[in-house]
Structure formats: C-alpha cells, structure tokens
TILOLO-950571 format. One line per field, with one value per residue (C-alpha): residue number from 1; residue in three letters; x, y, z. Coordinates in steps of 0.25 Angstrom, whole numbers. Example, Ala and Ser with C-alpha at 12.3 -4.5 7.8 and 13.67 -1.06 7.14 Angstrom:
TILOLO-950571
num <- 1, 2
residuo <- ALA, SER
X <- 49, 55
Y <- -18, -4
Z <- 31, 29
END
This chain:
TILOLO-950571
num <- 1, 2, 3, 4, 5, 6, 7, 8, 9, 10, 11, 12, 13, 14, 15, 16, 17, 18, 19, 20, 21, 22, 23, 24, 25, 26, 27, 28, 29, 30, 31, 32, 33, 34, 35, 36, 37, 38, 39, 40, 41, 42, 43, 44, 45, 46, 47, 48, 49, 50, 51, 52, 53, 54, 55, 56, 57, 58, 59, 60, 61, 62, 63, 64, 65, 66, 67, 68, 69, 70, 71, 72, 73, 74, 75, 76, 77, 78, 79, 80, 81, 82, 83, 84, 85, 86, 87, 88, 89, 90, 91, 92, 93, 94, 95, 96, 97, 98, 99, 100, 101, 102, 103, 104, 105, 106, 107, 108, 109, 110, 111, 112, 113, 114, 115, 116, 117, 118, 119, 120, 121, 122, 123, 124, 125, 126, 127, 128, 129, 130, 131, 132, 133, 134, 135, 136, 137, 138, 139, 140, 141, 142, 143, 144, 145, 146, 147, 148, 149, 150, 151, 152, 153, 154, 155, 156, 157, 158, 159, 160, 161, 162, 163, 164, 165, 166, 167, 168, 169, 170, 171, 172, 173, 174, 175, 176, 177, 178, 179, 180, 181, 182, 183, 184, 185, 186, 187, 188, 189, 190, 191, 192, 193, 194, 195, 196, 197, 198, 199, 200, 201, 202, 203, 204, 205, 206, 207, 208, 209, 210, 211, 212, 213, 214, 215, 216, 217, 218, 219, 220, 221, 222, 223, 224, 225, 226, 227, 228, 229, 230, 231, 232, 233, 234, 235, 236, 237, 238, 239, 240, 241, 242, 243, 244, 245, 246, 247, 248, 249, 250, 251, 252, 253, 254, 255, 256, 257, 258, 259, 260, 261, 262, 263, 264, 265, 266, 267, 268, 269, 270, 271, 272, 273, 274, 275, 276, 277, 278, 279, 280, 281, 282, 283, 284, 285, 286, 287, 288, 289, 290, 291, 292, 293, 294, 295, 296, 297, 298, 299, 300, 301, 302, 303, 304, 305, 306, 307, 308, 309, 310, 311, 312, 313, 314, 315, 316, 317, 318, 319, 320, 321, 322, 323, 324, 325, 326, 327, 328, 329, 330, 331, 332, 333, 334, 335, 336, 337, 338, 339, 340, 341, 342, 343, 344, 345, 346, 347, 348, 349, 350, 351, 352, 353, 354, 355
residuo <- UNK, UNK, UNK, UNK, UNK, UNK, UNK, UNK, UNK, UNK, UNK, UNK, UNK, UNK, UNK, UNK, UNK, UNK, UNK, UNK, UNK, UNK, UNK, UNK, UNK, UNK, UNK, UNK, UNK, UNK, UNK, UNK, UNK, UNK, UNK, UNK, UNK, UNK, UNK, UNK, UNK, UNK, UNK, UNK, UNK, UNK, UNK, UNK, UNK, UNK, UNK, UNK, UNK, UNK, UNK, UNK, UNK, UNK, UNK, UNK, UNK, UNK, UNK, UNK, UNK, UNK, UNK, UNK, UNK, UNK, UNK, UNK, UNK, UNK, UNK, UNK, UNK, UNK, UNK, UNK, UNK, UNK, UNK, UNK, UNK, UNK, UNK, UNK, UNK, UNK, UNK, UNK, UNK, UNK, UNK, UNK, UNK, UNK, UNK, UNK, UNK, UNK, UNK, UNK, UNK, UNK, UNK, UNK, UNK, UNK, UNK, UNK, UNK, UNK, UNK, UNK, UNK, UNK, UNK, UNK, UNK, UNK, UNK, UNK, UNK, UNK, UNK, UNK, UNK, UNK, UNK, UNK, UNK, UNK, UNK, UNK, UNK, UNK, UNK, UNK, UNK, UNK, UNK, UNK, UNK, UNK, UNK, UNK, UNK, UNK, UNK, UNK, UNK, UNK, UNK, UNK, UNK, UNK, UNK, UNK, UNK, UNK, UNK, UNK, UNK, UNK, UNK, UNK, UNK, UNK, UNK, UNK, UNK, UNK, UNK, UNK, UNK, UNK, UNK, UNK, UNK, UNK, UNK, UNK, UNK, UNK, UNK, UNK, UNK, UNK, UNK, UNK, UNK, UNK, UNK, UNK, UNK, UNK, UNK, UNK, UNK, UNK, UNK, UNK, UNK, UNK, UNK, UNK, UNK, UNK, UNK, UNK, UNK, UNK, UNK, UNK, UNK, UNK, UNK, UNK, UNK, UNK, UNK, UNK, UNK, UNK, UNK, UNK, UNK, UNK, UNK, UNK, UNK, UNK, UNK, UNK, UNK, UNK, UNK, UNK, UNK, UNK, UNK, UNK, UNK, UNK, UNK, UNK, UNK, UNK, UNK, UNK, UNK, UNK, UNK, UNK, UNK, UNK, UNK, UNK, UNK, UNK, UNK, UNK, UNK, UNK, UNK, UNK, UNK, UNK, UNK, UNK, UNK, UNK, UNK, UNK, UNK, UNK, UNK, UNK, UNK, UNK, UNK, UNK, UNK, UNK, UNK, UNK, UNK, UNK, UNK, UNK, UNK, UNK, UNK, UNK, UNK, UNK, UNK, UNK, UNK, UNK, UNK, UNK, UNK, UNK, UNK, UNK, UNK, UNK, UNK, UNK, UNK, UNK, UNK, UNK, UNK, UNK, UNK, UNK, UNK, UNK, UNK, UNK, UNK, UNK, UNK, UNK, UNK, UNK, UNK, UNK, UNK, UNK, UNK, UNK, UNK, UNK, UNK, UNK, UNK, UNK, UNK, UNK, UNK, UNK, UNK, UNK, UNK, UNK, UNK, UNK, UNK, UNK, UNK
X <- 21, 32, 35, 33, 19, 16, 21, 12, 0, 4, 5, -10, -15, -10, -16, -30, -28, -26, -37, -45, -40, -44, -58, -61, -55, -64, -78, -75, -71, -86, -93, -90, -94, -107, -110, -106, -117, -128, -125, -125, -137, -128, -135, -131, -116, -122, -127, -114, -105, -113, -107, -94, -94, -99, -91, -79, -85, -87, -72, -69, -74, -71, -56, -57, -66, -58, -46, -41, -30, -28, -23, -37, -45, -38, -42, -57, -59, -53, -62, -74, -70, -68, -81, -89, -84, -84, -99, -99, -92, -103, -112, -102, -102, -117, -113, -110, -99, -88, -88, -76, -82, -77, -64, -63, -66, -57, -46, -51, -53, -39, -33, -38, -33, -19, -20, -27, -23, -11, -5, -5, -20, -23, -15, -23, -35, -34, -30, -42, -51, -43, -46, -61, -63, -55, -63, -76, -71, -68, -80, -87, -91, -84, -71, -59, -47, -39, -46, -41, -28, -28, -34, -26, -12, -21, -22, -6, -3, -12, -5, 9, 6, -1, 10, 21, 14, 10, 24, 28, 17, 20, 37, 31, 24, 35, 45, 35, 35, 49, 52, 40, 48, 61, 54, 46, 53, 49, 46, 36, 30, 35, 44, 59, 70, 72, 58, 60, 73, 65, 55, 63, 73, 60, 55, 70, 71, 58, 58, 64, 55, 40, 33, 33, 33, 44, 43, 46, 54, 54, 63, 55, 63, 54, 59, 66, 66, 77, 71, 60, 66, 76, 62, 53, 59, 63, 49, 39, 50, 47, 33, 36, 42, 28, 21, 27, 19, 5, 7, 13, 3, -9, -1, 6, 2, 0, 9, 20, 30, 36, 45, 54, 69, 77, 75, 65, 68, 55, 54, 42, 41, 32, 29, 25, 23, 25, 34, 20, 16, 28, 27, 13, 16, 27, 20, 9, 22, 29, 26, 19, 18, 14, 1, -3, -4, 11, 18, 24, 14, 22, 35, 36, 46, 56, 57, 65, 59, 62, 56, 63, 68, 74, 87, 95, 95, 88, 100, 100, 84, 87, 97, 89, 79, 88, 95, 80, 75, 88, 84, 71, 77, 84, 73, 67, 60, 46, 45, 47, 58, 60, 75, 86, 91, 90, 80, 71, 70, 58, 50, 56, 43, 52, 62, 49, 49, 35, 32
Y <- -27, -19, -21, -6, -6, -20, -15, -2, -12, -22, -9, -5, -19, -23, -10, -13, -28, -22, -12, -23, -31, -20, -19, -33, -33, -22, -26, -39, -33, -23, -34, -41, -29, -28, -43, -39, -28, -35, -45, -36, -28, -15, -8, 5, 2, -9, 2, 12, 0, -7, 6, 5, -9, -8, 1, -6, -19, -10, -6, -21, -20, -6, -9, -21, -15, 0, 3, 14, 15, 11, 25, 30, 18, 21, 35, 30, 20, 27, 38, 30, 21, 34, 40, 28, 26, 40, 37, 25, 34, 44, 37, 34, 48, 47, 34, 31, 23, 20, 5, -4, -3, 13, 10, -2, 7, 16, 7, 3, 17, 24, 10, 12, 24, 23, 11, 21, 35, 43, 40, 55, 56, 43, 48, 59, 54, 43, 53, 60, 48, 44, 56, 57, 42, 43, 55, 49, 39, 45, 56, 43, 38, 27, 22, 14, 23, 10, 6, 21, 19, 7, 11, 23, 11, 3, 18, 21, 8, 6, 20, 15, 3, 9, 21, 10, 3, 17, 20, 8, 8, 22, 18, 5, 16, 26, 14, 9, 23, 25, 12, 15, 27, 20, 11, 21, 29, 43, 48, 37, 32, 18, 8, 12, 3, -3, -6, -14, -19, -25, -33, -39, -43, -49, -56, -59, -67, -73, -79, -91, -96, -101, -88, -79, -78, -71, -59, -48, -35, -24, -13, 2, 13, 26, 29, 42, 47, 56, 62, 65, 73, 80, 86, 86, 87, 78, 82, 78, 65, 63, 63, 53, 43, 43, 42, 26, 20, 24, 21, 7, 4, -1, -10, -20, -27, -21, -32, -26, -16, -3, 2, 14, 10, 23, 36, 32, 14, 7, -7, -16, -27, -38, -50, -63, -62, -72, -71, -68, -60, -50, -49, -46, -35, -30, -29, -20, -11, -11, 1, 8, 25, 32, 38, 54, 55, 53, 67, 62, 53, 43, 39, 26, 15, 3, -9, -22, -33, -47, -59, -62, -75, -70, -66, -72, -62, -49, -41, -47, -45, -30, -32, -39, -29, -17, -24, -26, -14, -7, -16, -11, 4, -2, -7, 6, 8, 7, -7, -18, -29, -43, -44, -36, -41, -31, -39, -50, -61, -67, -76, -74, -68, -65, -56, -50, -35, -28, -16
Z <- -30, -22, -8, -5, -9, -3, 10, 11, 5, 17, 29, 24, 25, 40, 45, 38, 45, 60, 56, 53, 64, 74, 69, 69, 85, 89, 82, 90, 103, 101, 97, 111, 117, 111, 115, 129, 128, 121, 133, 142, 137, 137, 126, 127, 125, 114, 107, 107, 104, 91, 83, 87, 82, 69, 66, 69, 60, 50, 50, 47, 31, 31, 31, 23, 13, 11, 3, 9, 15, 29, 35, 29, 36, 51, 52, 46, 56, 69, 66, 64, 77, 84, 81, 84, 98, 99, 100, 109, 119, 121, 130, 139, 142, 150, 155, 170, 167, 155, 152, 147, 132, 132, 136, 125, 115, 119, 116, 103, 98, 101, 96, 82, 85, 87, 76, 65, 66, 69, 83, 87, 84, 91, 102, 105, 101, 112, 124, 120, 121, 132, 139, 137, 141, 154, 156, 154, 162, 174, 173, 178, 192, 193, 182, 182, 181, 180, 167, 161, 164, 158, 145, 145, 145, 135, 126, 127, 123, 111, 108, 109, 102, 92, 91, 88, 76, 69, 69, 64, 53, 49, 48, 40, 31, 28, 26, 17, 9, 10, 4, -8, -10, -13, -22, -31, -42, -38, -52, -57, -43, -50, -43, -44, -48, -32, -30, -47, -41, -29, -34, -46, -36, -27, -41, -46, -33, -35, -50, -49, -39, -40, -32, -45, -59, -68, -68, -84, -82, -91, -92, -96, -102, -109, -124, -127, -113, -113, -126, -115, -103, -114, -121, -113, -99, -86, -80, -92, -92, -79, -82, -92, -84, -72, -84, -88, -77, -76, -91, -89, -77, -88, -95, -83, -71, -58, -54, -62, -58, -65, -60, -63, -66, -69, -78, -88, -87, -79, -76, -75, -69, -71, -59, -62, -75, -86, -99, -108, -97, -98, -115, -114, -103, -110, -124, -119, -114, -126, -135, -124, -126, -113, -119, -117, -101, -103, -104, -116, -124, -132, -123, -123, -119, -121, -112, -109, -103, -97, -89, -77, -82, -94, -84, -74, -65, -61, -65, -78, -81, -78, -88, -98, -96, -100, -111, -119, -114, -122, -133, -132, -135, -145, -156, -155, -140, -137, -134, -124, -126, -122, -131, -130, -144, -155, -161, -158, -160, -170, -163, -148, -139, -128, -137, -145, -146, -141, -148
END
C-alpha cells in the first residue's frame, strides 16, 4: 500500500485513540463523582450528573463502532457533550452556591472543545461559558474569586496547549495532501511513476531478504493509441486513458498497484506474489477489451511482464519489462508476454504467450 495513504489512515487513527482516551478518562472521573454523591446522599446533583455520564460511556462504542471520519465524529460529540451539560448547569441557577462539580465540568467541556472543533469557535465559545460561569459565580453570596482566576489560567492554557497541536495536526494534514498530490497522476487519479518508483525501490530492497516474497511487474501500453487522439480527439483519449482502471480494478488484488507510467504506458505492480500467482494474474489481463462504459468500446492492450528474480537489478527488471512488452507489440498486440524472443519457446511456461 503507499505510505501517503497509510500516513492519512495513521492521522485518522491517533485522533480516534485520544478521543477515546478522553472519554474513558471522563466516564471515570464522573463515576467518582457519583460515588461521592450516593455517599454523600446528594441526590439532587446525583440526578443531574447520571446524564452526563452515560453519555460520555456511550461515546466509548460510538467511536469504536462508526466509520466515519473523525473530523465528522469531533463536531458530534462536542455538540452532544455540550448539550448535555448545558443541562446539568441549570439548576445551579436557583442554587445558593456553585460547587466544585460545575467548575469540573467546565474544564472538561471547553477541553473537548479546543481538541474537536476549530480553535476560533472554541475560543469563543469558552469566553462565553467563561463569562456566564463567573457570572453565576459571583451573582452569589459568598464565592472564591481565587478559584475563577485559577480556572480562567487552567482555560488559557488548555487553549494554548490545544492551539499548538491543531496547528501541528493541520500542517501534518496538508503535508500529507501535498505529498498525495505529488504521487497521483492527475489525469487518472492512479499512482504516478514516483510513487511506482518508491515502492519498487522499498520491495527491490526487500527481495532478497526473508520479510517478503517476490514480487511480478508488468509493463501496460494501450494499442493504437495515436490512431485514438488523431481521430477521435485528445479529450475522448483522455477519457480513454481514466477509463484503464476502473476497468483493471475487477480483475487483480487489492494488494496490487497500477500505476500510470507515461502517455498511454501503466505499470502494475503485484507484492508478494508467487511465479503461478503472477501467470494467473497476467492471463486474466491478457486479451482484455475495455467494454462499452469505455468511450471507445474495443481499445485493448499489450503488456511485458517479469518476476523480480528474473533480473539483477531493478533497472534491469524495468528493462526487461520494456523489451517483452515491445515484443508483445511485435506478435501482433493485445496480449501479455513473459519472452521478449520472437517466438516462444515450446514447452517453456515462463516464455508462454497469453492470448
């Protein structure tokens, strides 16, 4: 699999672990609370804090259960969180006093939201809550100005904390899309030649060890191409050439890469694959015709393929690849080679012609 893809797949994952994380610290931090009340017989605050609780369980298999993706999950659970202790603050407004539970949640509340959504919102959101809290506070008979002093340092480092990784997850991202960029032919959304170039260098490094098994390379060019633009038009050969994949796609391992080469040449590259795997993967290609969803129904294709042991080194398995896929050309296209000779010989599998 590329790296590029790997990496974005790695950044969605450590966010849904801290998310978890965070969830599972909080339903424990409540569920203390609530043994304090049951202990204490403090029902009223008992009752205003089982919502909150469940809740923040039911996060837990929330996130391990949904797919999507964890931008979309931030702003579900902040919003929900929100709500909910939204409500466990309203009787604190006919209370005589505000206990240490309020000012908890408080914390926990513009935490997810500087972890969640965007650190303008959470920004103001958080002087808002600020506001109404020390408000409510200091409405009251007797308070502890010390404690809103110290929640308000608490809130502006959680802020700056929380500023600091946002901006390093959001330079992570776009290095992450710049570098997909660079390694995705345009055209065809396929892998270019660098991103080809990188994973047969990580594989050619890899081949004569025990971690991985060889690996088959086949070299793709489309048949009569020239005759395509010069008739039909750059745009319908365009067309043509997007249209390779989807119609490749069916027919080899997810596993496997294709990958656009130049003009109208692809590669495909296929892992850990044995030399029975390869021919078999190569005779279902061989003869293909990209059927009528194509813009031209009936464009087909000659390839050159090799197993990786078949050369010395990687330059020369490009090479090879070339030379049979020329050969390929030669004996009349539309076919997959394994023999660069002009013809086969009798009886050799690996030289056989499949058409």
């Amino acid at each position: 699999m590329l790296n590029w893809s790997q990496q974005l797949r790695d950044m969605d994952d450590a966010r849904r672990q801290a998310y978890l994380l965070a969830a599972a610290v909080a339903t424990v931090v409540q569920l203390g609370l609530i043994a304090l009340d049951l202990q204490t017989h403090n029902w009223i605050d008992l009752i205003s804090s089982v919502p909150g609780t469940a809740v923040t369980m039911a996060i837990i298999p929330a996130i391990l259960r949904w797919k999507v993706p964890t931008t979309v999950l931030g702003y579900a659970i902040a919003t929900l969180v929100t709500l909910v202790e939204l409500a466990e603050f309203l009787p604190y407004l006919v209370r005589p006093e505000v206990k240490p539970q309020a000012f908890f949640s408080f914390v926990v509340v513009t935490t997810l939201w500087f972890g969640l959504i965007p650190m303008r919102f959470a920004m103001m959101l958080s002087a808002a809550a600020y506001a109404a809290l020390a408000a409510l506070v200091l409405s009251r008979t007797t308070y502890d100005l010390g404690l809103l002093i110290y929640l308000a340092s608490v809130t502006a480092v959680v802020g700056v904390v929380a500023s600091f990784g946002q901006q390093v997850s959001a330079h992570q991202q776009k290095a992450a899309a710049f570098q997909q960029q660079s390694l995705t032919d345009a055209l065809t959304g396929l892998p270019n030649r660098r991103a080809l170039l990188g994973e047969l260098h990580v594989l050619w490094a890899a081949k004569d060890t025990s971690l991985t098994t060889p690996f088959a390379l086949l070299m793709l060019d489309l048949d009569h191409f020239k005759a395509v633009n010069d008739t039909h038009g750059h745009t319908v050969g365009d067309q043509v050439l997007q249209a390779l994949g989807p119609a490749l796609r069916g027919l080899i391992r997810s596993a496997d890469i294709l990958a656009r080469w130049g003009g109208e040449e692809f590669m495909l590259l296929i892992p850990d694959t044995t030399a029975q795997g390869a021919y078999s993967t190569a005779a279902r290609l061989s003869g293909l015709v990209l059927d009528s969803s194509a813009p031209i129904p009936g464009v087909t294709f000659s390839a050159g393929a090799a197993l990786s042991h078949e050369a010395r080194t990687l330059d020369d398995l490009l090479a090879l690849v070339d030379a049979r896929l020329h050969a390929a050309k030669d004996a009349g296209r539309q076919q997959v080679r394994w023999d660069a000779s002009p013809v086969p010989s009798a009886g050799n599998e690996e030289s056989a012609v499949f058409n």
